[in-house]
Backbone bond lengths (Angstrom), bond angles and torsions (degrees), N, CA, C in turn:
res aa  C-N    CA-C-N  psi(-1)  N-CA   C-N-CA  omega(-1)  CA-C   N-CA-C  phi
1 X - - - 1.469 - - 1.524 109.10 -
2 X 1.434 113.25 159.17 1.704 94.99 -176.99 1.307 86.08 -142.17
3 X 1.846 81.41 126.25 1.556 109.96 171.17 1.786 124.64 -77.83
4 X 1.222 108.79 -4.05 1.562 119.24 167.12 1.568 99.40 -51.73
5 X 1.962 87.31 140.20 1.751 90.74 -176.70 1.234 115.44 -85.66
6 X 1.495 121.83 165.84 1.886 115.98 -172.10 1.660 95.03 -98.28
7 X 1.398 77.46 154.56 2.101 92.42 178.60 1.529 102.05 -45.24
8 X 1.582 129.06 -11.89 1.211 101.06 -164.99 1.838 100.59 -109.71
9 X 1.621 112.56 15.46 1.262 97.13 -179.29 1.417 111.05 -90.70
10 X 1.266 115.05 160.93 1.330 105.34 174.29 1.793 128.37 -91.80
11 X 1.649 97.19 132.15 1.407 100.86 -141.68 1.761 111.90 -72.05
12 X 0.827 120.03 155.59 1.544 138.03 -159.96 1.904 113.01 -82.89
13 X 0.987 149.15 127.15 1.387 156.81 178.41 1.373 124.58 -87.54
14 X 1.359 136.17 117.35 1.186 130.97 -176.04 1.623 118.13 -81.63
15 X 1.114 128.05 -152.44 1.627 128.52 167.48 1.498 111.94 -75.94
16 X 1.128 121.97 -24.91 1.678 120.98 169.37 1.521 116.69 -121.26
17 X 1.710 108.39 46.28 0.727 119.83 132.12 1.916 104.91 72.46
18 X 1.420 97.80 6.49 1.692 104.31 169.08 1.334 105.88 -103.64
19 X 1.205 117.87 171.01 1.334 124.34 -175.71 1.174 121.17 -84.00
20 X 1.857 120.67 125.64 1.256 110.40 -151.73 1.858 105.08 -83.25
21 X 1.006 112.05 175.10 1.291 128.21 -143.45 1.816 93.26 -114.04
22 X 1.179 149.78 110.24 1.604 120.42 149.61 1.225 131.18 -58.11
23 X 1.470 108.99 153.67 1.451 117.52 -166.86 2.242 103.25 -55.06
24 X 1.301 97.58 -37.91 1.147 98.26 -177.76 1.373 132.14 -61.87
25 X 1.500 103.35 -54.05 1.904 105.94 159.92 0.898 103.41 -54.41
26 X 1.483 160.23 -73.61 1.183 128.36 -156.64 1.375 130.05 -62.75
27 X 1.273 110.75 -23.92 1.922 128.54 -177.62 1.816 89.00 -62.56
28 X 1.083 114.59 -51.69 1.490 135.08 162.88 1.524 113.20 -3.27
29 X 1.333 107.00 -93.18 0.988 136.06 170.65 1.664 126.02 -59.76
30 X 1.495 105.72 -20.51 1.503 103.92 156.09 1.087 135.55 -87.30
31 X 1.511 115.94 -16.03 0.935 142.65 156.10 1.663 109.53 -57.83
32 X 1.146 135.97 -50.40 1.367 131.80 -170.92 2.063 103.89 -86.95
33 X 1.213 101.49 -15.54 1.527 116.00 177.29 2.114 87.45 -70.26
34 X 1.324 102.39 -75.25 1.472 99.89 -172.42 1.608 128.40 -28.82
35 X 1.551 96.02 -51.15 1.586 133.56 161.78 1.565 101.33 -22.78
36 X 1.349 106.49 -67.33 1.745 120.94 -151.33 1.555 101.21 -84.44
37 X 1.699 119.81 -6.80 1.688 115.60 -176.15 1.304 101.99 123.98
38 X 1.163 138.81 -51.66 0.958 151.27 -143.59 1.780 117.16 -88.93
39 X 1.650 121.27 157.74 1.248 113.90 -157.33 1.563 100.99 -126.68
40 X 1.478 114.54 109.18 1.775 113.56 -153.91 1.374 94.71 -82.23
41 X 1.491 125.87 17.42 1.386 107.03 -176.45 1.629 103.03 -105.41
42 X 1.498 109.76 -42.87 1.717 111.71 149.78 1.554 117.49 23.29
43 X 0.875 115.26 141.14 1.759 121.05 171.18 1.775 110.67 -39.19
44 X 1.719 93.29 -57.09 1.253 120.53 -132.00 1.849 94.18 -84.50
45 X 1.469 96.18 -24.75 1.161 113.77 -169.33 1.850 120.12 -88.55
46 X 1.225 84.80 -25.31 1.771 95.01 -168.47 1.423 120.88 -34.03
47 X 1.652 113.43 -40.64 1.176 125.34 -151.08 1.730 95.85 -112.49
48 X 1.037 125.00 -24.96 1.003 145.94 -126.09 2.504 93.33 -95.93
49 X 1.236 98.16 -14.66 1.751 96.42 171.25 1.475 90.73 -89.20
50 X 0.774 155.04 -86.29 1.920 167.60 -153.97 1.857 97.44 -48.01
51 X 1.378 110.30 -50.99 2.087 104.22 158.52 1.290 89.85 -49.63
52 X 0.964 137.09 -81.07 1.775 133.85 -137.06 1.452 113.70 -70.18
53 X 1.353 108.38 -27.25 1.543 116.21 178.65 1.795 119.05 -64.35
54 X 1.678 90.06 -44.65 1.677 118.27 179.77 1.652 104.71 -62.39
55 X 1.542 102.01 -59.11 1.339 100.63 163.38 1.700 125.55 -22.76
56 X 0.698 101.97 -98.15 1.699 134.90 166.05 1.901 105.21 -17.86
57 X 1.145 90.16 -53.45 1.755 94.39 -179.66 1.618 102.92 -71.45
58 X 1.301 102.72 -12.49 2.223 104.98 -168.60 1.755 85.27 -99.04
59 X 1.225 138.83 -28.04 1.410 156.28 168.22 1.014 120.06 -24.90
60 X 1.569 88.37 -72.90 1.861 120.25 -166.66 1.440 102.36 -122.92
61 X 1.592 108.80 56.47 1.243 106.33 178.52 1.819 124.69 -115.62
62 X 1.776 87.69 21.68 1.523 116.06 167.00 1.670 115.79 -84.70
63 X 1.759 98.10 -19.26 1.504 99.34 163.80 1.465 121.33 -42.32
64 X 1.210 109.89 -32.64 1.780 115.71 -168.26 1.558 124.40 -121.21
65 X 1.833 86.16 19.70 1.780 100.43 176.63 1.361 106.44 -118.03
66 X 1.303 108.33 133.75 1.766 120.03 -174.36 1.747 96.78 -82.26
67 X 1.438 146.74 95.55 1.378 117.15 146.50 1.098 144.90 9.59
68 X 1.726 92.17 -79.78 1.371 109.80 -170.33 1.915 123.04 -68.68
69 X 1.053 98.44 17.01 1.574 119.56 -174.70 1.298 113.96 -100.35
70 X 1.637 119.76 -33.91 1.186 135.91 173.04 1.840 102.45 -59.90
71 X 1.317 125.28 -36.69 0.971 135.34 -150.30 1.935 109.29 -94.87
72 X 1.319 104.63 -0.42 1.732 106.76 -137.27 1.779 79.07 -103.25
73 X 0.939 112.57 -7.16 1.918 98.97 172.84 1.504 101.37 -116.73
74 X 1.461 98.79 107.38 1.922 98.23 163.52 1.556 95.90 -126.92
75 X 1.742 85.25 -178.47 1.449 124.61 -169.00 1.440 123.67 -105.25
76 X 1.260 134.14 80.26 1.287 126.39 176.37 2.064 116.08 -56.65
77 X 1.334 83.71 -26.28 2.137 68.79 -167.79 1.184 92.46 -98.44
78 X 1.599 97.37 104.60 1.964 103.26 156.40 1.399 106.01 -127.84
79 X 1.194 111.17 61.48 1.107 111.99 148.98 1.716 122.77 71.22
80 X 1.431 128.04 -10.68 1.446 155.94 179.00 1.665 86.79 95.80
81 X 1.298 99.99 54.36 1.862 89.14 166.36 1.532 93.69 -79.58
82 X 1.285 117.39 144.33 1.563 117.57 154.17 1.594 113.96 -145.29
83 X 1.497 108.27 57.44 1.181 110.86 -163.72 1.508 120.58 -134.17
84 X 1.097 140.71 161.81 1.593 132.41 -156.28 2.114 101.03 -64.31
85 X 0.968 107.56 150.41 1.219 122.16 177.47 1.593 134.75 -141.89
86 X 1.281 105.45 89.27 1.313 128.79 -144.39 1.605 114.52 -102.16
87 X 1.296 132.28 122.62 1.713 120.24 175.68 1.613 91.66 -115.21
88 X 1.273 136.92 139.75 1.451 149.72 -139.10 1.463 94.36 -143.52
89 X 1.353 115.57 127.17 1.691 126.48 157.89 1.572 104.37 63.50
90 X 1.212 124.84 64.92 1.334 122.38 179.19 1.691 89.29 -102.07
91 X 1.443 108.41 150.39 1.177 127.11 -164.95 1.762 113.44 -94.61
92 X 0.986 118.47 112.85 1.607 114.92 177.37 1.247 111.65 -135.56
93 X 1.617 103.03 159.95 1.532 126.22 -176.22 1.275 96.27 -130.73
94 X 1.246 105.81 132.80 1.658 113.37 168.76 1.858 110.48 -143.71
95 X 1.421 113.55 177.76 1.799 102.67 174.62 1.949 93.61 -123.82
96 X 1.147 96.55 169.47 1.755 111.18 -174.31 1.374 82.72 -99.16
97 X 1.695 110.48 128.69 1.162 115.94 157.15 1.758 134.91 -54.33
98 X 2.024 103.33 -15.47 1.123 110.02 -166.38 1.840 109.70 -77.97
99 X 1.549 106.41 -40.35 1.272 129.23 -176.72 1.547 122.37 -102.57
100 X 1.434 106.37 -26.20 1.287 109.87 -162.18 1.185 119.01 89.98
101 X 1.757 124.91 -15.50 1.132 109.89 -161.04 1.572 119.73 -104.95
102 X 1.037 136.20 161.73 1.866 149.31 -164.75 1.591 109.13 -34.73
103 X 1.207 89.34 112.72 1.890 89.66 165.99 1.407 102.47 -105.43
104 X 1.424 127.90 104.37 1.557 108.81 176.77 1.879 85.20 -109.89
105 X 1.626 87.46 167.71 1.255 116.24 173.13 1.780 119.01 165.03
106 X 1.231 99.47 -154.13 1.705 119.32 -173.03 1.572 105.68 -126.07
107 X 1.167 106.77 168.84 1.564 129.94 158.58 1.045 104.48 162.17
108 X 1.702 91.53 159.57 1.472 129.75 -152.16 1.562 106.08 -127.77
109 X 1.377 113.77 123.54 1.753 131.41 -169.29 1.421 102.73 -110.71
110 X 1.263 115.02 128.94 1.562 123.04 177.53 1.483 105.20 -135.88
111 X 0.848 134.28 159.88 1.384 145.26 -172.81 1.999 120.38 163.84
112 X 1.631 82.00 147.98 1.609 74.26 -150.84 1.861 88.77 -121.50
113 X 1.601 114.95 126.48 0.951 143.62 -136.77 1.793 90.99 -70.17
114 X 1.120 136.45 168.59 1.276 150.64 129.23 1.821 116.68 -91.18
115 X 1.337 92.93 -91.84 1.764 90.93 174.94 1.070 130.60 -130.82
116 X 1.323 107.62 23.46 1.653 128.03 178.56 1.473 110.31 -178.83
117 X 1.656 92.89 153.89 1.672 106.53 -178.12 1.205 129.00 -124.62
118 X 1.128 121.28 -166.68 1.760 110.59 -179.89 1.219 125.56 -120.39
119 X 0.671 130.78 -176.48 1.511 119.46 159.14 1.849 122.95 -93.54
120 X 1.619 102.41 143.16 1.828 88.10 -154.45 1.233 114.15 -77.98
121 X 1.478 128.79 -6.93 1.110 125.63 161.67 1.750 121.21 -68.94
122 X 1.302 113.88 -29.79 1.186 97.67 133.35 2.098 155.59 17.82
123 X 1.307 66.65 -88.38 1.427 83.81 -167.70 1.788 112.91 -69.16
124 X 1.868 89.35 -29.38 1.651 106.30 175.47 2.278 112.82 -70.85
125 X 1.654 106.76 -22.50 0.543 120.58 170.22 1.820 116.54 -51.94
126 X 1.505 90.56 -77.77 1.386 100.80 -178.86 1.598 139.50 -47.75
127 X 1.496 92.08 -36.48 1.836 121.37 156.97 1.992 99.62 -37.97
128 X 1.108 106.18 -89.52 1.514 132.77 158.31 1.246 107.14 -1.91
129 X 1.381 107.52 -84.02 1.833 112.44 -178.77 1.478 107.59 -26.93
130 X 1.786 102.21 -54.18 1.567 113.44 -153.19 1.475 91.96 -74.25
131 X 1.090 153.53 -62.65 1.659 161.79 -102.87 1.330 98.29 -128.55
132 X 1.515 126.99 -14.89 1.722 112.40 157.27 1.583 96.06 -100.25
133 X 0.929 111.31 78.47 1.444 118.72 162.85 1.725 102.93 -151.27
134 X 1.419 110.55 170.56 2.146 109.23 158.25 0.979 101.78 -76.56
135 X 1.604 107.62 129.00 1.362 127.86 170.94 1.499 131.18 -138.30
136 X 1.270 103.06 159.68 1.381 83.07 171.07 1.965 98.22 -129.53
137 X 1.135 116.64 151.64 1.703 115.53 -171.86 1.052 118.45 -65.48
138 X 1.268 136.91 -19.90 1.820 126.11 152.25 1.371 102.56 -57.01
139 X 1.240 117.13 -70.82 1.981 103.18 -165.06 1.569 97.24 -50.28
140 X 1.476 134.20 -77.02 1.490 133.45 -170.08 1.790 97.89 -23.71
141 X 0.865 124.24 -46.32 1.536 115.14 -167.97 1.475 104.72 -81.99
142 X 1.177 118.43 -76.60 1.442 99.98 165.94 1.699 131.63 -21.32
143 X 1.389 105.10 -54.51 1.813 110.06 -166.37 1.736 94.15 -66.43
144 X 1.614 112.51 -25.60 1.911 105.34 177.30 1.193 118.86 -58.34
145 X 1.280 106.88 -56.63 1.639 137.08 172.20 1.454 105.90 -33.32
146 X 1.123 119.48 -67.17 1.520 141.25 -141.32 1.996 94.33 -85.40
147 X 1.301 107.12 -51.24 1.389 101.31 178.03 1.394 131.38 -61.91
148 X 1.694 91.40 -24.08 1.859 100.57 -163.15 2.259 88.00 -76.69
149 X 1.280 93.55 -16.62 1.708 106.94 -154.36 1.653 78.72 -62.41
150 X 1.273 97.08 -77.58 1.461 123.22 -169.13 1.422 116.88 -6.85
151 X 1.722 101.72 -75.30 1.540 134.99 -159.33 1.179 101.85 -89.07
152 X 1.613 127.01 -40.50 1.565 116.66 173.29 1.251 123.58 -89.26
153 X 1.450 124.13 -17.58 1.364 97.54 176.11 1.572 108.18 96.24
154 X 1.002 130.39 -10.75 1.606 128.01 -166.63 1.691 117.87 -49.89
155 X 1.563 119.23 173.67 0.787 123.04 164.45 1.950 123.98 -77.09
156 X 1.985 91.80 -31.79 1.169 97.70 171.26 1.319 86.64 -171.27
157 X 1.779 110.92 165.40 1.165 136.80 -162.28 1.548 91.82 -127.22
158 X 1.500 107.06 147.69 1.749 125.30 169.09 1.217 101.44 -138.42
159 X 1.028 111.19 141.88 2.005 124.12 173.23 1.458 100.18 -174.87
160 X 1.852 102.59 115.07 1.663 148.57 166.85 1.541 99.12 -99.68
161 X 1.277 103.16 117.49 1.644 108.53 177.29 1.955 73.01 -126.59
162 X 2.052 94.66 141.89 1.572 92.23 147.28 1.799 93.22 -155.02
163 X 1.532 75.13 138.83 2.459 74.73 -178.15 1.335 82.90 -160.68
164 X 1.543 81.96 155.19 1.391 110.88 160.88 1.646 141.80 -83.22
165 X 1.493 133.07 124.40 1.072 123.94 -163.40 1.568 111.17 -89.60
166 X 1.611 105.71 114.92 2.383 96.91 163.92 1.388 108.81 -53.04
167 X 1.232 127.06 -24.79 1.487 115.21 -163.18 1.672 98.10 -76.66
168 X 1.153 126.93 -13.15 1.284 122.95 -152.74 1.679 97.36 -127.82
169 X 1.314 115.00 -21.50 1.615 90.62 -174.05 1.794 84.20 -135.28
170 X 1.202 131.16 31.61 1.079 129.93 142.60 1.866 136.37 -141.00
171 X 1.500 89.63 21.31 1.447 103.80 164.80 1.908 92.81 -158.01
172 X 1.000 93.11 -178.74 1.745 113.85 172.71 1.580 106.74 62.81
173 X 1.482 121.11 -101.93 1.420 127.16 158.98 0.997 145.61 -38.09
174 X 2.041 95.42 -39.14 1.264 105.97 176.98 1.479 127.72 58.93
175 X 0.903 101.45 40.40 1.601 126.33 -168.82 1.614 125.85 -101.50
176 X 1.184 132.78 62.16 1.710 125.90 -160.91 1.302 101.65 -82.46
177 X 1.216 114.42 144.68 1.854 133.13 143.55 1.860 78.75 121.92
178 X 0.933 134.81 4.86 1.520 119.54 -159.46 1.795 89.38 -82.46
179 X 1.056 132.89 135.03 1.578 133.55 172.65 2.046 95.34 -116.04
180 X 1.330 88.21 149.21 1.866 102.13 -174.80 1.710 82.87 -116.97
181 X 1.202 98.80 140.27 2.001 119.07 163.50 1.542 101.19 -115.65
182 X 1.287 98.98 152.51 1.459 115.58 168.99 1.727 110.93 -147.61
183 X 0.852 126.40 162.48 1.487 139.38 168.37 1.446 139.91 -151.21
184 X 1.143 129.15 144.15 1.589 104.14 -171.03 1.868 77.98 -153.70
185 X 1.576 94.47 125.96 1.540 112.44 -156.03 1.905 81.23 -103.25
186 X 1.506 135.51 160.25 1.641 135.98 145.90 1.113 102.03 -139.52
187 X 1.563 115.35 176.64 1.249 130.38 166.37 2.001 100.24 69.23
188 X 1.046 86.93 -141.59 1.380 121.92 179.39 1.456 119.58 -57.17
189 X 1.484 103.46 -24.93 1.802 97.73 -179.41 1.527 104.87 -112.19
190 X 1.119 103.74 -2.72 1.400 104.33 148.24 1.797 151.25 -70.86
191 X 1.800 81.92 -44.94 1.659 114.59 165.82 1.459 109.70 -58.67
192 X 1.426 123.64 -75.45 0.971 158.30 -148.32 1.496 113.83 -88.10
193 X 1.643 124.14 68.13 1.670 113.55 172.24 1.366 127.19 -16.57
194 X 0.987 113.41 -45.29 2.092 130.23 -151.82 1.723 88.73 -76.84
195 X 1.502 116.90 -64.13 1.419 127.30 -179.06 1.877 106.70 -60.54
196 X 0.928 117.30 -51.33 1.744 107.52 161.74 1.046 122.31 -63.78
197 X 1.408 122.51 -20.00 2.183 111.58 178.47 1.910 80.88 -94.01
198 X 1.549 128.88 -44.71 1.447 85.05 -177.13 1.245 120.14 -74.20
199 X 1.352 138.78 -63.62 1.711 132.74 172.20 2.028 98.98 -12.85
200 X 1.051 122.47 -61.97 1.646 109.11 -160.76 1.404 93.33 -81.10
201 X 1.075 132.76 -6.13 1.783 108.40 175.03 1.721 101.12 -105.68
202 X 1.026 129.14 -21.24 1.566 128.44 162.18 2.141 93.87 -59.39
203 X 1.285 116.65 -48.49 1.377 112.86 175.49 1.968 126.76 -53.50
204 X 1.354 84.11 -28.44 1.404 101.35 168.92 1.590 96.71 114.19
205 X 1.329 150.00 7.72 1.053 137.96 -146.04 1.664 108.57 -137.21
C-alpha cells in the first residue's frame, strides 16, 4: 500500500517552516542521483533530494488548483462591449509528462464575449492551473480552450500555445531554437474564416 501523501492532502511543515519532505521521496531521488554517477552523500549533494522534492511540489502545484474557479466571478456591464478579447504572450512553465522535462513558452487567449466577462488576469490564471501539472502541449491547449468554453459561455474561444520542449532540444535530437505551435480554435473562430484570420493576426500570426 503506499503511504505517500496525495496532491490533495494538505502538506505538512517542518521546524523551518518548509515543507517537510518524506523519508521516501527523498531515498527516491538518491537513488536516481546514484543511477546518473553521482554520490548523494557528497557535500554538494546532501541537501540537494529535499530541494528537488520541494521543487517539484511548487511544479505540480496545479494538482490542487480547480480552473474552473478562476472563472466563477464575471462581469455583465461592459458597457455593449461585444468585441474580441484577447491577453497576448502570457508566460508559462510546464514539464512533459513523457520525460519530465521543461516545456517553456507563451500563449495567447482570445475569446469573444456573449454576456459577460472575466477578469484578464484570469485567463493567466487558468493557463497556470493547467501547465503546473504533466503535460503534454496539445492537451494544455485544448484543456485552456475548453474551460474558458465551458464556464464562460462565449461566442468563441482562441488559444496559441508556442514553447519549447527540454526533452527535444536538450536530450534525444538535441535540437535548440526549434519552437512547437498548437491551437484549438471554438465557436465562432472556428466557423467563421474572417473571425479566425482576425483573432490570429490581432495574435500576431
Amino acid at each position: 500500500m503506499n503511504d505517500l501523501p496525495s496532491p490533495d492532502d494538505g502538506d505538512l511543515y517542518d521546524d523551518d517552516g518548509k515543507i517537510a519532505v518524506p523519508e521516501e521521496v527523498a531515498e527516491a531521488i538518491r537513488t536516481l542521483i546514484r543511477w546518473s554517477g553521482d554520490d548523494p552523500a557528497r557535500e554538494g549533494l546532501i541537501d540537494t533530494p529535499r530541494r528537488v522534492a520541494r521543487a517539484w511540489k511548487e511544479y505540480c502545484q496545479g494538482y490542487t488548483d480547480d480552473p474552473a474557479q478562476h472563472l466563477a466571478r464575471v462581469f455583465e456591464e461592459v458597457g455593449g462591449y461585444e468585441d474580441i478579447v484577447l491577453l497576448k504572450d502570457i508566460p508559462f512553465q510546464s514539464h512533459c509528462e513523457h520525460h519530465m522535462a521543461p516545456i517553456i513558452g507563451k500563449a495567447h487567449i482570445a475569446y469573444l464575449p456573449q454576456d459577460r466577462v472575466v477578469g484578464i488576469s484570469k485567463l493567466a490564471r487558468v493557463l497556470h492551473a493547467f501547465a503546473r501539472r504533466l503535460q503534454v502541449q496539445e492537451r494544455l491547449t485544448a484543456e485552456v480552450a475548453d474551460c474558458i468554453w465551458q464556464h464562460l459561455a462565449p461566442r468563441g474561444v482562441a488559444v496559441v500555445i508556442d514553447a519549447t520542449h527540454a526533452c527535444m532540444t536538450a536530450r534525444g535530437v538535441r535540437t535548440p531554437g526549434v519552437t512547437m505551435t498548437t491551437s484549438r480554435m471554438m465557436g465562432i473562430f472556428r466557423e467563421d474564416p474572417r473571425s479566425r484570420a482576425e483573432v490570429l493576426k490581432l495574435m500576431g500570426y
